[in-house]
MARBATOR-370106 format. One record per residue: residue in three letters; residue number from 1; y, x, z of N, C-alpha, C in turn; chain. Coordinates in Angstrom, 3 decimals. Atoms other than C-alpha are relative to their C-alpha. Layout:
# residues N
+---------+-----+----------+----------+----------+----------+----------+----------+----------+----------+----------+--------+
: residuo : num :  n_north :   n_east :     n_up : ca_north :  ca_east :    ca_up :  c_north :   c_east :     c_up : cadena :
+---------+-----+----------+----------+----------+----------+----------+----------+----------+----------+----------+--------+
:     Ala : NUM :        Y :        X :        Z :        Y :        X :        Z :        Y :        X :        Z :      A :
...
+---------+-----+----------+----------+----------+----------+----------+----------+----------+----------+----------+--------+
//
This chain:
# residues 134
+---------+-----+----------+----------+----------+----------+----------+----------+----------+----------+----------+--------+
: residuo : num :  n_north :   n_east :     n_up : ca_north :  ca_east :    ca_up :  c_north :   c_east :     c_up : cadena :
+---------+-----+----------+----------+----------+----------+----------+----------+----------+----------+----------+--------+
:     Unk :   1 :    1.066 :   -0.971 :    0.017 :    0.425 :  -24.025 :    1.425 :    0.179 :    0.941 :   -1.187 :      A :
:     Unk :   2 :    0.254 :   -1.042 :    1.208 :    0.409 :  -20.688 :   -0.721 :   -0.769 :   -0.205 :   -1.269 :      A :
:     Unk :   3 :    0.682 :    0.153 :    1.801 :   -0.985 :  -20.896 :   -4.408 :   -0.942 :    1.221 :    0.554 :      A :
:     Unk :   4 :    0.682 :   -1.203 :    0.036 :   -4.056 :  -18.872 :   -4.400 :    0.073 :    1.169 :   -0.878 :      A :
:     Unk :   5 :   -0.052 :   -1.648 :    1.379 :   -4.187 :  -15.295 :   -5.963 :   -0.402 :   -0.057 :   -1.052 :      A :
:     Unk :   6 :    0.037 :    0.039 :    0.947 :   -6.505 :  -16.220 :   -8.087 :    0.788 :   -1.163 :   -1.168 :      A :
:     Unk :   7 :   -0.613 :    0.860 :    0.914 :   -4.316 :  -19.180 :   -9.401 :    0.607 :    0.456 :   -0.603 :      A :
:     Unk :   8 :   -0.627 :   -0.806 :   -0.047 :   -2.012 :  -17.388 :   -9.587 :   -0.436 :    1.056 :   -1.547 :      A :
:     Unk :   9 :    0.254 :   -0.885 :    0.870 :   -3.615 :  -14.727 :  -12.162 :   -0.199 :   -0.684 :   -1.077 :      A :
:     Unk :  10 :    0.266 :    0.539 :    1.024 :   -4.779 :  -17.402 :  -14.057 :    0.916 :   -0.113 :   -0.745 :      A :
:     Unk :  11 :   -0.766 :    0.479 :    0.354 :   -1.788 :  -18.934 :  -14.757 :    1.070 :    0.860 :   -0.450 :      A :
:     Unk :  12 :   -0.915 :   -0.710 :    0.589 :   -0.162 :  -15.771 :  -15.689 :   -0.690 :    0.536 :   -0.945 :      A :
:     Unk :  13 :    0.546 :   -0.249 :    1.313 :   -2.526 :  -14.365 :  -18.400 :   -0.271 :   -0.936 :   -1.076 :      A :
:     Unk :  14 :   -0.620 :    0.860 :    0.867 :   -2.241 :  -17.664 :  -19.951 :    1.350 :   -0.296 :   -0.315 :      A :
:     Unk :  15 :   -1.651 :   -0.287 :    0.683 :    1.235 :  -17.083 :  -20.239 :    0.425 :    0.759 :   -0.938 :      A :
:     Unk :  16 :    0.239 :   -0.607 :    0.747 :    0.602 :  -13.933 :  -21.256 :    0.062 :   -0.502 :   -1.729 :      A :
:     Unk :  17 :    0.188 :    0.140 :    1.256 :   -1.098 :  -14.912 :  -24.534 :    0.618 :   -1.035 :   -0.595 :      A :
:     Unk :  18 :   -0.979 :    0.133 :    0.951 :    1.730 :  -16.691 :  -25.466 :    1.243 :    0.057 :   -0.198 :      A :
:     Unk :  19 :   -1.493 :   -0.617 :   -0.161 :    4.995 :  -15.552 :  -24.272 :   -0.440 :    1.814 :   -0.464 :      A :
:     Unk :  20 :    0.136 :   -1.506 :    0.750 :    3.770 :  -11.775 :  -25.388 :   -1.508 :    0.384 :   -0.849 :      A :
:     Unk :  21 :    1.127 :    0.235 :    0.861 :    0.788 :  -12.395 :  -27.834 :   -0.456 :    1.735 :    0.016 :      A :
:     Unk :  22 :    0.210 :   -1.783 :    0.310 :    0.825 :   -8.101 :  -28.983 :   -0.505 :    0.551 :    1.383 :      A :
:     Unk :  23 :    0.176 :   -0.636 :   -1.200 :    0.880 :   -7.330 :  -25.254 :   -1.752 :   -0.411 :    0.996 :      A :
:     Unk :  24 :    1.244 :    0.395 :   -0.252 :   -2.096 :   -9.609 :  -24.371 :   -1.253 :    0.132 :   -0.854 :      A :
:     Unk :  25 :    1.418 :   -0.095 :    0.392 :   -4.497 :   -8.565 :  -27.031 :   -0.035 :    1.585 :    0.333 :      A :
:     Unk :  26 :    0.519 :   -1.152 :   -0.387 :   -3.976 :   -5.181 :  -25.758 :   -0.284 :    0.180 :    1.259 :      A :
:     Unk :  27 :    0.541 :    0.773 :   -0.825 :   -4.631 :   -6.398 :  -22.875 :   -1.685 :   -0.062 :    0.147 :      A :
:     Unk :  28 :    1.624 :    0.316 :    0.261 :   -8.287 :   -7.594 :  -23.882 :   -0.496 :    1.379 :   -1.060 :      A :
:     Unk :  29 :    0.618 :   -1.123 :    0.318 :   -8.881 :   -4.574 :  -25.943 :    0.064 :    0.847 :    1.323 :      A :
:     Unk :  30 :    0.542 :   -1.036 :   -1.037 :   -8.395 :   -2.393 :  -22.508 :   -1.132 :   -0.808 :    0.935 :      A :
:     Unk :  31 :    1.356 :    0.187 :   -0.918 :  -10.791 :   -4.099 :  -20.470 :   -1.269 :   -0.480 :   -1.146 :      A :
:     Unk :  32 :    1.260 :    0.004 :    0.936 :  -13.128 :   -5.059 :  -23.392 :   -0.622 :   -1.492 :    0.670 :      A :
:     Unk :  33 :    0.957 :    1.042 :   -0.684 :  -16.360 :   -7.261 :  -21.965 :    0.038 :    0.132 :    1.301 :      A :
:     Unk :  34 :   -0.192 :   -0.281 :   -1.115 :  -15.818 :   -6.005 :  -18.811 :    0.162 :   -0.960 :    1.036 :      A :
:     Unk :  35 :   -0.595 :    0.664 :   -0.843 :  -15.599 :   -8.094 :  -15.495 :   -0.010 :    0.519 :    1.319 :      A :
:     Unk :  36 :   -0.313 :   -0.854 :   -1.274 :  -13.864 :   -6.865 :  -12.359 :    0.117 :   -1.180 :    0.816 :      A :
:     Unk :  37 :    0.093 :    0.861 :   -0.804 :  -14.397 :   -8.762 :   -9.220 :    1.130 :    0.544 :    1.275 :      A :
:     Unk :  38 :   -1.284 :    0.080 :   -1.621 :  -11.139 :   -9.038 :   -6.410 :   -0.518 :   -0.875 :    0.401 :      A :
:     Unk :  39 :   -0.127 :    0.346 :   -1.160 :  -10.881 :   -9.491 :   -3.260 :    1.309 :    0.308 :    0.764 :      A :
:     Unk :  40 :   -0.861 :   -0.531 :   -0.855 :   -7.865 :   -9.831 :   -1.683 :    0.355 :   -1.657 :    0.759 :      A :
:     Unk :  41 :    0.441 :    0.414 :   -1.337 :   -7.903 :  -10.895 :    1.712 :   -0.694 :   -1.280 :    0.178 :      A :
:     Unk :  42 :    0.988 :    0.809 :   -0.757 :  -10.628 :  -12.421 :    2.304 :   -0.313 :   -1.318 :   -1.461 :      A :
:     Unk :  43 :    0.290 :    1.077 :    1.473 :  -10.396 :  -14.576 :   -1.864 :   -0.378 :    0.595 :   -0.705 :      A :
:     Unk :  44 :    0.723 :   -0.931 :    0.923 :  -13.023 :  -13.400 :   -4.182 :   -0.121 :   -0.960 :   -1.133 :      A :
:     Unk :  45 :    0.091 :    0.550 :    1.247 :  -12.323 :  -13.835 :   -8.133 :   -0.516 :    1.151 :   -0.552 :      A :
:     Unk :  46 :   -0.214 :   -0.937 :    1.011 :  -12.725 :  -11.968 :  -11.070 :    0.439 :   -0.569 :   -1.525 :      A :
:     Unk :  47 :   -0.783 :   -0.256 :    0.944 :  -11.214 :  -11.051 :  -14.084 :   -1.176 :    0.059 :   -1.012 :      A :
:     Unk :  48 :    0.891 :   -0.686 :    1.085 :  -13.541 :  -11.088 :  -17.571 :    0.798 :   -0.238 :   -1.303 :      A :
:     Unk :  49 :   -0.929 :   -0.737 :    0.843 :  -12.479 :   -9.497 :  -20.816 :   -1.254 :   -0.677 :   -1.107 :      A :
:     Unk :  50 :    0.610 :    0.649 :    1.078 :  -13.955 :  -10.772 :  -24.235 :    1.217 :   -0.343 :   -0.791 :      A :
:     Unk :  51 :   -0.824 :    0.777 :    0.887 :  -12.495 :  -13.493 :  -26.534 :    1.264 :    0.013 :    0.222 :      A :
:     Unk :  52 :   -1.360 :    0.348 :   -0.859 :  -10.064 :  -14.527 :  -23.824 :   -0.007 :    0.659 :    1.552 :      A :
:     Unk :  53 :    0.073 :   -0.016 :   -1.654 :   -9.106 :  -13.558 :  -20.150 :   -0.204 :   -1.190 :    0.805 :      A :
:     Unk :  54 :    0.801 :    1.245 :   -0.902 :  -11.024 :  -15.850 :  -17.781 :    0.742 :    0.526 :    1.418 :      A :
:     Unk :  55 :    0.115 :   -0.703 :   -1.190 :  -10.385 :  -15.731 :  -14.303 :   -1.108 :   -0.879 :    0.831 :      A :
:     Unk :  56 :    0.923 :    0.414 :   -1.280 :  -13.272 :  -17.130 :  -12.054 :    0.569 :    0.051 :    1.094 :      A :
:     Unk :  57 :   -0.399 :   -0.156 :   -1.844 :  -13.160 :  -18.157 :   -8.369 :   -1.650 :    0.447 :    0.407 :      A :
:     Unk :  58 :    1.465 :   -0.320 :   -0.330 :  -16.118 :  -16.700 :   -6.642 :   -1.034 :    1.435 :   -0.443 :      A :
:     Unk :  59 :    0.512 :   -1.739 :    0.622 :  -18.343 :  -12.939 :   -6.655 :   -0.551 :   -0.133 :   -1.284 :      A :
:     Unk :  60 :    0.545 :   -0.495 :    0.919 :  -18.994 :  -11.345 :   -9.712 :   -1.599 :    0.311 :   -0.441 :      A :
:     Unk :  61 :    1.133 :   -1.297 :   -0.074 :  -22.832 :   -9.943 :   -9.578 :    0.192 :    0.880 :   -1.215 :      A :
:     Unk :  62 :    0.419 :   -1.332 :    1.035 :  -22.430 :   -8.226 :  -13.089 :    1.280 :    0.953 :    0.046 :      A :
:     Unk :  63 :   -1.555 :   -0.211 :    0.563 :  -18.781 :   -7.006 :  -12.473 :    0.003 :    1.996 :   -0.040 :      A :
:     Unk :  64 :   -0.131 :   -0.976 :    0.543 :  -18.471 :   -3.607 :  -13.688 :    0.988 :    0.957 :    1.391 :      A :
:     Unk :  65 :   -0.066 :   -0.522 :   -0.499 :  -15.861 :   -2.760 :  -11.423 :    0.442 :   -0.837 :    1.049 :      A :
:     Unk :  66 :   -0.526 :    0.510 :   -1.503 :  -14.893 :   -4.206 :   -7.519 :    1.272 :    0.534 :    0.310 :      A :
:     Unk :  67 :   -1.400 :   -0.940 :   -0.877 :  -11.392 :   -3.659 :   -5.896 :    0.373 :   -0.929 :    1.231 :      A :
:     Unk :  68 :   -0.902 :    0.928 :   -1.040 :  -10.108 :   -5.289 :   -2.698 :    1.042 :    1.068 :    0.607 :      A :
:     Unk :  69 :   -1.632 :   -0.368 :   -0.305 :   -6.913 :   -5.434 :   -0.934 :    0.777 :   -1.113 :    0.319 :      A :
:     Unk :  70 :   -0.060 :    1.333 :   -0.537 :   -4.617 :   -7.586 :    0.149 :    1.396 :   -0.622 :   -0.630 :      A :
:     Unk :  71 :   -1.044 :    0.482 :   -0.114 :   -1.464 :   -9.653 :   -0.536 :    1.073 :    1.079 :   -0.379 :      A :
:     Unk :  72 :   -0.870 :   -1.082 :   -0.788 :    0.787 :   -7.363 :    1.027 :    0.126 :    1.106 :   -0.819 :      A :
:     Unk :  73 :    0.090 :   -1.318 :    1.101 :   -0.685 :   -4.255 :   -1.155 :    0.658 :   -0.414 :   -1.129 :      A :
:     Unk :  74 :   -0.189 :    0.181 :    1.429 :   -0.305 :   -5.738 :   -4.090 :    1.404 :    0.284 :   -0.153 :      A :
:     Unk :  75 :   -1.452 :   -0.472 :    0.209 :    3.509 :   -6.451 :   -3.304 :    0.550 :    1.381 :    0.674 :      A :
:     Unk :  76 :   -0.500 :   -1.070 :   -0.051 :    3.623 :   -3.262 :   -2.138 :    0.311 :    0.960 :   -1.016 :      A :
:     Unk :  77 :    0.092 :   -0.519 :    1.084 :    2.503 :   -1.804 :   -4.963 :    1.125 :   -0.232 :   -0.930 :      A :
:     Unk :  78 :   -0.464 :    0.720 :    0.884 :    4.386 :   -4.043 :   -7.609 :    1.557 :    0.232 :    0.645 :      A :
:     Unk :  79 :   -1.408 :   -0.338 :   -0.333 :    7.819 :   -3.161 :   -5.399 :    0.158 :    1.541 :    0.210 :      A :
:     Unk :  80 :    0.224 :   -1.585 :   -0.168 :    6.847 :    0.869 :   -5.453 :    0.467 :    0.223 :    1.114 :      A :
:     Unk :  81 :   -0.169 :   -0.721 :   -1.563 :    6.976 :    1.324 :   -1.604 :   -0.935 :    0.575 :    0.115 :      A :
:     Unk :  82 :    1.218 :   -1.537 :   -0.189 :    3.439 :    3.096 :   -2.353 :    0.067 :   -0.311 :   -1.238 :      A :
:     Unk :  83 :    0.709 :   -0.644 :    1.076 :    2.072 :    4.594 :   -4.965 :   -1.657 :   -0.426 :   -0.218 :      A :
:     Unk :  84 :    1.225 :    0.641 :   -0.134 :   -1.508 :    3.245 :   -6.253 :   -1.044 :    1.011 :    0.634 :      A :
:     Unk :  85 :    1.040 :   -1.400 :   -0.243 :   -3.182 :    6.924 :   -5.276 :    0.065 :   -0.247 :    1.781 :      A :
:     Unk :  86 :    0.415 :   -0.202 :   -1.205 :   -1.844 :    6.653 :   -1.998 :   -0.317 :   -1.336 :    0.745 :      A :
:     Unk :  87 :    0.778 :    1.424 :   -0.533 :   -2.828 :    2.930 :   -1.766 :   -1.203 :   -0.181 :    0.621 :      A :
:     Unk :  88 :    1.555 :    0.182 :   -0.037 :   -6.458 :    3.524 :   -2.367 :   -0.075 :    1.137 :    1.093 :      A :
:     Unk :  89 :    0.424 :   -1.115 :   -1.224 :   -6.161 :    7.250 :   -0.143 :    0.041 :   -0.605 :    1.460 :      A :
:     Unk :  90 :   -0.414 :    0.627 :   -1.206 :   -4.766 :    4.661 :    2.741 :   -1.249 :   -0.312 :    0.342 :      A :
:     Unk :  91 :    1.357 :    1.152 :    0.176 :   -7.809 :    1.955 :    1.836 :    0.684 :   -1.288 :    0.018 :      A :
:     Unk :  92 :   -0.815 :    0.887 :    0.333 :   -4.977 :   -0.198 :    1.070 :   -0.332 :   -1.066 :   -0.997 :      A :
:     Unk :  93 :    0.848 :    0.363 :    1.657 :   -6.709 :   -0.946 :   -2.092 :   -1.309 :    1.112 :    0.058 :      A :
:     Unk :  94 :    1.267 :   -1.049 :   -0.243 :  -10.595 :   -0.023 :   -2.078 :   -0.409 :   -0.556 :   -1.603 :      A :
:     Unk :  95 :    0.766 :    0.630 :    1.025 :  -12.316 :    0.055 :   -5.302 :   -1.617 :    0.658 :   -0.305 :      A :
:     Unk :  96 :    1.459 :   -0.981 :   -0.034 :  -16.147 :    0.881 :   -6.249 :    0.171 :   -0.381 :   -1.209 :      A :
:     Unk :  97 :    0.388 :    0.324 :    1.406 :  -17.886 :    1.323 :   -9.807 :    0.059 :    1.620 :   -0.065 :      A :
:     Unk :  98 :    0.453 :   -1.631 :    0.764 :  -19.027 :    3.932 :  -12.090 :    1.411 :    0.241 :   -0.279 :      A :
:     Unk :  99 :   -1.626 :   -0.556 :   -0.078 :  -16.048 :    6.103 :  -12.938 :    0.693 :   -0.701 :   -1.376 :      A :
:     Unk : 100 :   -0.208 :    0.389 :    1.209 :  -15.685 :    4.950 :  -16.720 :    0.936 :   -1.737 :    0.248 :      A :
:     Unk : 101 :    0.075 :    1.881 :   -0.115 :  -15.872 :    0.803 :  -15.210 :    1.533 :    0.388 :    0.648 :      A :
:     Unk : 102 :   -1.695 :    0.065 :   -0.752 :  -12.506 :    2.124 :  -12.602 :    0.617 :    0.369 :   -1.159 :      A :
:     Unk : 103 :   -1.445 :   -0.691 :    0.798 :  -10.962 :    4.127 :  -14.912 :    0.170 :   -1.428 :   -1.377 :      A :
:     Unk : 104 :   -0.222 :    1.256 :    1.226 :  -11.028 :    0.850 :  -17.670 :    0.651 :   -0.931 :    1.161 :      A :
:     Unk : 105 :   -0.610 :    1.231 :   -1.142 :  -10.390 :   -1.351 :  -14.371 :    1.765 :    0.265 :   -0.156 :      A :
:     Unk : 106 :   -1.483 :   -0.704 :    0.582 :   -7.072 :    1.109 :  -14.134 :    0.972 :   -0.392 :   -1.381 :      A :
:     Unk : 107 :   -0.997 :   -0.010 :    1.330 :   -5.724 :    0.923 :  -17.993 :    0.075 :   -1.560 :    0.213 :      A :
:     Unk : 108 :   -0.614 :    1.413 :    0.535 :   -6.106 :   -2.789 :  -17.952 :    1.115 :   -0.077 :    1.283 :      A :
:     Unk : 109 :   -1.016 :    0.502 :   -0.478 :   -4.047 :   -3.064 :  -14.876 :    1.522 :    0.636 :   -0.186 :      A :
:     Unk : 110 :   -1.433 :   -0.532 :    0.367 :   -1.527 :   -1.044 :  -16.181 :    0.634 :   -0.574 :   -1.522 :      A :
:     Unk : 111 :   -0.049 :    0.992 :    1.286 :   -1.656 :   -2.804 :  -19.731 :    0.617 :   -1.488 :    0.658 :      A :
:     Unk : 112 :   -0.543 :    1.467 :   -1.080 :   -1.100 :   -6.229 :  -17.352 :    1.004 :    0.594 :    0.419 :      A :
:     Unk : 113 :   -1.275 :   -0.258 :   -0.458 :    1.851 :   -4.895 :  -15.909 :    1.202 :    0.252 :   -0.747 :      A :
:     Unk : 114 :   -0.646 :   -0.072 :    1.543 :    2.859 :   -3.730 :  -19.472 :    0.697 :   -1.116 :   -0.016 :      A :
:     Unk : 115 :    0.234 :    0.875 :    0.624 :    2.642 :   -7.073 :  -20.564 :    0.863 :   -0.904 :    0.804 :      A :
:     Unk : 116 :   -1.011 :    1.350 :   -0.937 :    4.098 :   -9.465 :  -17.244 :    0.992 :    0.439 :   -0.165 :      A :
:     Unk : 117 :   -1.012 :   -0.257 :    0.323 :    7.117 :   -7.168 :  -17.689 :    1.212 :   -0.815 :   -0.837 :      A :
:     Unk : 118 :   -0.809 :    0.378 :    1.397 :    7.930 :   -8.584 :  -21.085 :   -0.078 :   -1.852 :    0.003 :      A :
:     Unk : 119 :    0.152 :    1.503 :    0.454 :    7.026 :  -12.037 :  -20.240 :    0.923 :   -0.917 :    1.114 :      A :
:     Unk : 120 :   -1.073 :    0.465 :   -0.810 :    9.671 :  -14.561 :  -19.205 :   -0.680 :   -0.777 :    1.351 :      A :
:     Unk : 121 :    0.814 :    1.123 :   -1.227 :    7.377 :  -16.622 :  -16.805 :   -0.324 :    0.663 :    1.243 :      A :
:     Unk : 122 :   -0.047 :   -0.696 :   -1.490 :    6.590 :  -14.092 :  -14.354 :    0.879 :    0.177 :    1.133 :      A :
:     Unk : 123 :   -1.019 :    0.007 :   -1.508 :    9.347 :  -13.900 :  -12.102 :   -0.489 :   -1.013 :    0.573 :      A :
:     Unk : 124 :    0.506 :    1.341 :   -0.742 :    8.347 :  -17.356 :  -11.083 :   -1.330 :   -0.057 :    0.656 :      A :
:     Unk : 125 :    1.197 :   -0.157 :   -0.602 :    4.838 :  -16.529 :  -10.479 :    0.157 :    1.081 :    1.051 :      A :
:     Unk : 126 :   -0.634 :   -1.095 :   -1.135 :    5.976 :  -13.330 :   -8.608 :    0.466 :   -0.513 :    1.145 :      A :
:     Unk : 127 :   -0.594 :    0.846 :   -1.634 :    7.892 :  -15.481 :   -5.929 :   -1.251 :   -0.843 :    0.025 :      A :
:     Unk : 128 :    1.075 :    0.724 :   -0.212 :    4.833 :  -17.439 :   -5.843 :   -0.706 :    0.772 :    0.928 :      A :
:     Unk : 129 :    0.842 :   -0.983 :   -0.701 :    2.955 :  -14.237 :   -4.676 :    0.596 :    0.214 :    1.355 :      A :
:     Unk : 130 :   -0.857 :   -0.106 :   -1.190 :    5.706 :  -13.507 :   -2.356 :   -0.099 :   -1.002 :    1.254 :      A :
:     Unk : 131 :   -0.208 :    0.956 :   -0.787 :    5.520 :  -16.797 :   -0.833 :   -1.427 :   -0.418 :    0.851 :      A :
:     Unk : 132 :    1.624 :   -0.003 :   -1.499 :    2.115 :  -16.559 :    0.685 :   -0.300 :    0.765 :    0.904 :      A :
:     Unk : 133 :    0.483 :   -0.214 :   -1.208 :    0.828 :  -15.639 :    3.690 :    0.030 :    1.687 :   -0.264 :      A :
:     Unk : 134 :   -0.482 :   -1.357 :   -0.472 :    1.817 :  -11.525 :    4.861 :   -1.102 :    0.698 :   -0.324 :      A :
+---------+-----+----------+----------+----------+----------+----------+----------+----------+----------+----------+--------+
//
C-alpha cells in the first residue's frame, strides 16, 4: 500500500531540520504561524508554521490558506511537465485564501523545494510519492 502524502511530508521536513538546518529555518520564517490545509485526492492535512513544522492529518478550520490537487499534479509539477500558473489555470491545483495567506502559502513552497533539493533524504521519499496510486 502507498505511504500517505501526508506521511510522507512529515517525514521530509523532519529531515529537513537536520540534513539542511539554514534551509529549514527559512523555511519556518516563510510561512511564519501560518497553517495551510491540503487536499490531495481525496487526504486532508495541513502544514503549521511556528516553533517547528507540524504536519496534521485531518481539516484545518483556522488554516489561512487551502490548496487541493492530486498526486499526479504534484509529480507533475515537481518533474516541470506544467508550470504551477498553468496548474492552478487547469484546476490542477485549486487554492483559496486571502491573497497575502496564498502568496505566503507560495514562498514557503518554494523555500520547501529550496530546501528538499539540498537534502540527501529526499530522493527516497520522492520514489515514495511516485509509488502511489496515479
Amino acid at each position: 500500500m502507498a505511504e500517505r502524502v501526508s506521511s510522507l511530508l512529515r517525514r521530509s521536513v523532519e529531515h529537513l531540520a537536520d540534513e539542511v538546518p539554514d534551509s529549514y529555518r527559512l523555511l519556518l520564517a516563510r510561512l511564519g504561524p501560518m497553517v495551510v490545509e491540503l487536499d490531495v485526492d481525496g487526504e486532508v492535512f495541513s502544514l503549521r508554521g511556528g516553533d517547528l513544522l507540524r504536519v496534521s492529518v485531518g481539516a484545518a478550520p483556522m488554516a489561512g490558506a487551502r490548496i487541493n490537487t492530486s498526486r499526479a499534479a504534484i509529480l507533475d509539477l515537481l518533474d516541470a511537465r506544467v508550470g504551477l500558473g498553468e496548474a492552478v489555470d487547469t484546476g490542477a491545483v485549486g487554492v483559496r485564501g486571502a491573497l497575502d495567506d496564498v502568496q505566503r502559502a507560495h514562498d514557503t513552497m518554494l523555500a520547501y523545494v529550496h530546501a528538499a533539493v539540498r537534502a540527501p533524504s529526499q530522493p527516497a521519499l520522492l520514489s515514495a510519492l511516485r509509488a502511489g496510486p496515479p
